[in-house]
N, C-alpha and C positions, 0 to 999 in steps of 0.2 A: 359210619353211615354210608349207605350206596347211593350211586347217583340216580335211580330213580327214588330212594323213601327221600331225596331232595328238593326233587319235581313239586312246585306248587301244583294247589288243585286249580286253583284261576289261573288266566294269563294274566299277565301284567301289563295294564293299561297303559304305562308306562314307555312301553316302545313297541313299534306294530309289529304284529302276528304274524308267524308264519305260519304256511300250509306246513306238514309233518307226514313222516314217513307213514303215519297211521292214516293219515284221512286219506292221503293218495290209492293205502291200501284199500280203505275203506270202500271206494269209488269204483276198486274192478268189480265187486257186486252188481254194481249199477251198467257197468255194462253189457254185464249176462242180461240184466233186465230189458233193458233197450235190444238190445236183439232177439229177446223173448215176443217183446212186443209189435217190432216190424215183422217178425216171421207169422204173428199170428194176424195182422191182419192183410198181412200177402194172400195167405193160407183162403181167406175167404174175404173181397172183398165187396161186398153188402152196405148196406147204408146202416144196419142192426148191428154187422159187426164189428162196424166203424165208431158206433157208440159208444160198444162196450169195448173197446179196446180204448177209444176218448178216456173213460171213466179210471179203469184201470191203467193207465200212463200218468193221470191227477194224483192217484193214489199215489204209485212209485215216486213221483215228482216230491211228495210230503213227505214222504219217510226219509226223503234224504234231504229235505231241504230242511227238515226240524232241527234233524242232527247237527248239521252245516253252523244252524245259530247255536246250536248246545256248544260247540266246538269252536267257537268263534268268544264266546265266555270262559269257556273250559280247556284245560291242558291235555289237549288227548295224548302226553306221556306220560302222565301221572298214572301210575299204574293203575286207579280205580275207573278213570277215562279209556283208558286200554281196553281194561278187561269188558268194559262196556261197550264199545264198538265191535268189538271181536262178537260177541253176543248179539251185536244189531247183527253184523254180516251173517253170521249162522241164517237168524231168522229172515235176512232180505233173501239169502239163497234161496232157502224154504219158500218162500215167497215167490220171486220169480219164475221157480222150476214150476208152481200152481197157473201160470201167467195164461199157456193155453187152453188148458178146462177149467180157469175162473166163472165162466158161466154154464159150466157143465158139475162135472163128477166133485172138485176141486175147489169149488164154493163155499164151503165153509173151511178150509183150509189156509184158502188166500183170506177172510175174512179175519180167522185166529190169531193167522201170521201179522196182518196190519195192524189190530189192533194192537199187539203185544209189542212191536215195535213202538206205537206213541206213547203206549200207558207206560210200560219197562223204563224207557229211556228220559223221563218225568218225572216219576218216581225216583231214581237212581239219583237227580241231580234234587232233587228236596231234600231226600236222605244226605246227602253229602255236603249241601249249605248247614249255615250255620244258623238256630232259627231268626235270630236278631239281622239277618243281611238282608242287602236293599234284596235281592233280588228275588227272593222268597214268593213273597208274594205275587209278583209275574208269575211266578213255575204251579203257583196255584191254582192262580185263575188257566190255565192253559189244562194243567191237569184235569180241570171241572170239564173241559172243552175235547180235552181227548178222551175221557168217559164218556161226555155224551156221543162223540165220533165211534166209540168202540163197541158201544151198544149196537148202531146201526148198522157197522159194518159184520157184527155176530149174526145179527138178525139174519141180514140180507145171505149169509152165508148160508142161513138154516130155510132161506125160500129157495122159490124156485121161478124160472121166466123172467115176466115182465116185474114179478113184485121186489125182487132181485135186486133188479138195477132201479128199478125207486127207491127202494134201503139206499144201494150204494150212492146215486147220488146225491140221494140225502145225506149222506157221508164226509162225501165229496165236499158239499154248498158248507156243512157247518166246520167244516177245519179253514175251506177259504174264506171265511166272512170273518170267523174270531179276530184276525190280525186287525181286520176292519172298524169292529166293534170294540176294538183296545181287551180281547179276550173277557169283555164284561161279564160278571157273575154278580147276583142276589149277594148283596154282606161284603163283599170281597173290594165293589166300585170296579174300574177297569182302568187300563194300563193309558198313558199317552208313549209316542211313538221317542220322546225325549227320555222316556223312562228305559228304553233298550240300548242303553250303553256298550255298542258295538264296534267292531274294529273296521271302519267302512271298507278297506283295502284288501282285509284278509277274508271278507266279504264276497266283495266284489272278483278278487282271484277264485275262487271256490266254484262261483257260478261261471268263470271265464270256462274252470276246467270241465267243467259237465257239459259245454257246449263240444268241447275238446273232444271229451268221450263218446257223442253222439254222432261225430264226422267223423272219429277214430273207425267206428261201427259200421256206417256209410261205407269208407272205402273199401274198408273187409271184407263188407257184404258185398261189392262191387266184384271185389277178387275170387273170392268164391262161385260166385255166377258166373265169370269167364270162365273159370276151370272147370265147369260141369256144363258147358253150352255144348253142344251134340256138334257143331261145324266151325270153328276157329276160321268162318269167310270175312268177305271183307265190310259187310254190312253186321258183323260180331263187334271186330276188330273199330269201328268208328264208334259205335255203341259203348264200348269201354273209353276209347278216347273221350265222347261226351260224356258218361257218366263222371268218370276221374275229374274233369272241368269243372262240372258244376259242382264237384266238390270243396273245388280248390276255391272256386268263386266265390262259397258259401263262406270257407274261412277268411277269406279278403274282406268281404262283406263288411263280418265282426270284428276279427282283429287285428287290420290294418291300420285302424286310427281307434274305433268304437271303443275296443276293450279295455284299451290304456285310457282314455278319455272319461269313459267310465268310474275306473277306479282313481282318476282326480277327480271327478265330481263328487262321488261318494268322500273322501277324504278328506275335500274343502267343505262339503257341508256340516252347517250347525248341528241340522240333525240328520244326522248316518241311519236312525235307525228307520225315519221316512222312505228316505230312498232303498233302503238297504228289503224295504217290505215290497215297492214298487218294483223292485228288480225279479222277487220271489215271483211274481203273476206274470212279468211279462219275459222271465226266460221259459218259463212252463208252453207259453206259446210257440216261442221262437225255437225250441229242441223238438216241440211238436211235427213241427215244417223238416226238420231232419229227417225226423223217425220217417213219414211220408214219402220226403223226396228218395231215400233208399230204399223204401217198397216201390217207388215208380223207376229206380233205377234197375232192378233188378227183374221188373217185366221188360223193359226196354232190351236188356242183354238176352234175356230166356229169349226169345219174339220179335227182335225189331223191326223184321217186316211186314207181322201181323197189322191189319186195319183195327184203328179205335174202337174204341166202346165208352161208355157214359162212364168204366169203373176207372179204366185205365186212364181216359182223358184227366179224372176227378183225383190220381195221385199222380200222374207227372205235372200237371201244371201247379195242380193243389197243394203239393208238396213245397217249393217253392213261391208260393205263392202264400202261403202261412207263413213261412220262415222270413219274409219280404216284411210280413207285417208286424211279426213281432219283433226285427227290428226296427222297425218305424218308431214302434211304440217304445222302446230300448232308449232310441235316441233322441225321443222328443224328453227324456227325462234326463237328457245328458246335455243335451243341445239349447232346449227349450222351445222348439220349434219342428215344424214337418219335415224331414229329409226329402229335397225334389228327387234326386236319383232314385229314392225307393218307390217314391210316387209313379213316375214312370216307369221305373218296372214292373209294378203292380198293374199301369192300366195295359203295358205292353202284351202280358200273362192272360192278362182278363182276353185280349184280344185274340188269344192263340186257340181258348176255344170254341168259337165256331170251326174254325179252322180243323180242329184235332178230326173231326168225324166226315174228312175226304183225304186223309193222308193216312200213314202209318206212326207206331210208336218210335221210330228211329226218328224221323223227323221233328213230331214233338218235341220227345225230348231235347234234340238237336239245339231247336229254335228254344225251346227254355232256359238251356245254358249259356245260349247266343244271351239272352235279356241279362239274366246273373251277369256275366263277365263284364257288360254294357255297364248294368250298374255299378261293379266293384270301379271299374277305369273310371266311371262319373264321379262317383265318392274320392278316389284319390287323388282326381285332377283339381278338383274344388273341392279341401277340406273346411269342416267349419272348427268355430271355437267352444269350448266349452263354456257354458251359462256360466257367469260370477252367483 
């Protein structure tokens, strides 16, 4: 017998989960995607394009955050877990590479591709339980819930405009509310959050590393823009020093205490699969604030001494300025309380713009990073504890 036909199909409750050479693989998909997505709303920064690019960053957010829990149940080296991720990647690539004429030529392409992704990978694991196991019936009711998601997302693929992006956020609303609703379905009843018998740690690592890959992305993007800036002067050259900062800042932020703290809250809870749902909405916020602040890092390097505008002000500050709040929201579930440090840097941000529209983007950004590092040194000087 070899040592994969060995491989259980579950993991074994037994002793915590690790991350696997597969899901790590899994995860470079995600970061084509994340740089599909800051590039495309660099490309045109609109308040429409900010929408539909909103919408479609919710979407990528779900295809991999579904997985994450399929894989958090499941032995992604069982060979039949394998060959199914390997499958999801194909289709995220396909996906992705659709990410900039999602609302053009590409629209029902990127629709195809999502849905195939939640239905696929639902089905896969029905077929592969056993029908007497507890967990059947979750992967059902969910199933009912990614058909109705799949429709939508078809639909919207076969419009066009404005009806489009109604589909899709109709898409959108009904895959994040099911977790809410305990995936309720007619006949079926619905899930309580004690019913997802999850690993909170191998959880909580998972979403640690997508934060990982969304500042891996940032600084690349950082690098890249230095090397094609037209004058290597010394207003380039301070521009990269602040961008790389706020980089650095952003990973203090989260995992200088947050991320470890994190996954003992999840670990010491009764119910993992509570938190483990609250984590899903408020990292989707918090990698938001990345994607952003490296679309406002990357006008700051092209331009720094270009004067503001409503767009540019709206992702250097904007950018960290979501990523501020979603870890707030992060830590009040870890903490049980408001982080002051984040609090203040939030109204610090808020204050920069009036500001931003008599100065330049070097500056801004500047002084944005100035607040991030304010807040990383606040958070480390005064740790708090994690909630019992």
């Amino acid at each position: 017998m070899t040592r994969h036909a060995r491989q259980p199909l579950l993991r074994d409750r037994g002793e915590q989960s690790r991350v696997t050479n597969e899901e790590l693989f899994f995860d470079l998909i995600y970061a084509f995607a994340v740089t599909q997505l800051s590039h495309r709303l660099l490309a045109d920064l609109t308040l429409v394009n900010a929408g539909q690019t909103l919408v479609l960053w919710f979407a990528v957010w779900l295809g991999w955050q579904y997985t994450c829990w399929v894989t958090n149940w499941f032995n992604p080296e069982h060979p039949r877990m394998r060959l199914l991720l390997f499958a999801l990647m194909l289709t995220g690539l396909a996906l992705s590479a659709t990410i900039p004429a999602a609302f053009a030529a590409a629209g029902l392409a990127f629709g195809l591709c999502f849905a195939a992704i939640q239905v696929i990978r639902t089905v896969v694991v029905l077929v592969s339980l056993p029908r007497d196991h507890a967990l059947v019936p979750n992967f059902q009711r969910i199933l009912a819930w990614v058909f109705l998601s799949a429709t939508l997302w078809i639909a919207g693929g076969l419009a066009e405009g404005n009806l489009r992006l109604a589909f899709w956020i109709a898409g959108v609303a009904c895959e994040y509310a099911a977790p809410m609703l305990g995936f309720a379905v007619p006949g079926l009843g619905r899930s309580a959050s004690t019913d997802w018998t999850i690993d909170g740690g191998h959880l909580a690592e998972r979403n640690q590393l997508f934060v990982m890959i969304a500042l891996g992305e940032s600084v690349l993007a950082t690098g890249a823009s230095f090397s094609q800036a037209p004058h290597f002067d010394l207003p380039t050259v301070i521009a990269l020093m602040a961008a790389f900062a706020g980089s650095v800042a952003m990973w203090w932020v989260y995992f200088d205490t947050g991320s470890r703290d994190g996954t003992e809250a999840i670990e010491r809870s009764a119910d993992p699969g509570r938190i483990g749902a609250r984590f899903h909405y408020v990292h989707v916020i918090l990698i938001a604030g990345v994607i952003v602040a490296a679309v406002g890092d990357e006008l700051m390097l092209h331009r720094p001494g270009e004067r503001m505008d409503t767009a540019a002000a709206a992702v250097l500050v904007g950018g960290p300025l979501i990523y501020l709040a979603g870890n707030m929201a992060y830590k009040r579930i870890v903490y049980g309380g408001t982080s002051l440090s984040h609090l203040v840097g939030v109204v610090l941000l808020l204050a920069l713009l009036p500001l931003a529209f008599v100065t330049d983007r070097l500056m801004i950004g500047g002084l944005a990073t100035l607040v991030m590092i304010g807040v990383a040194t606040m958070q480390t000087l005064h740790p708090r504890k994690v909630r019992s």
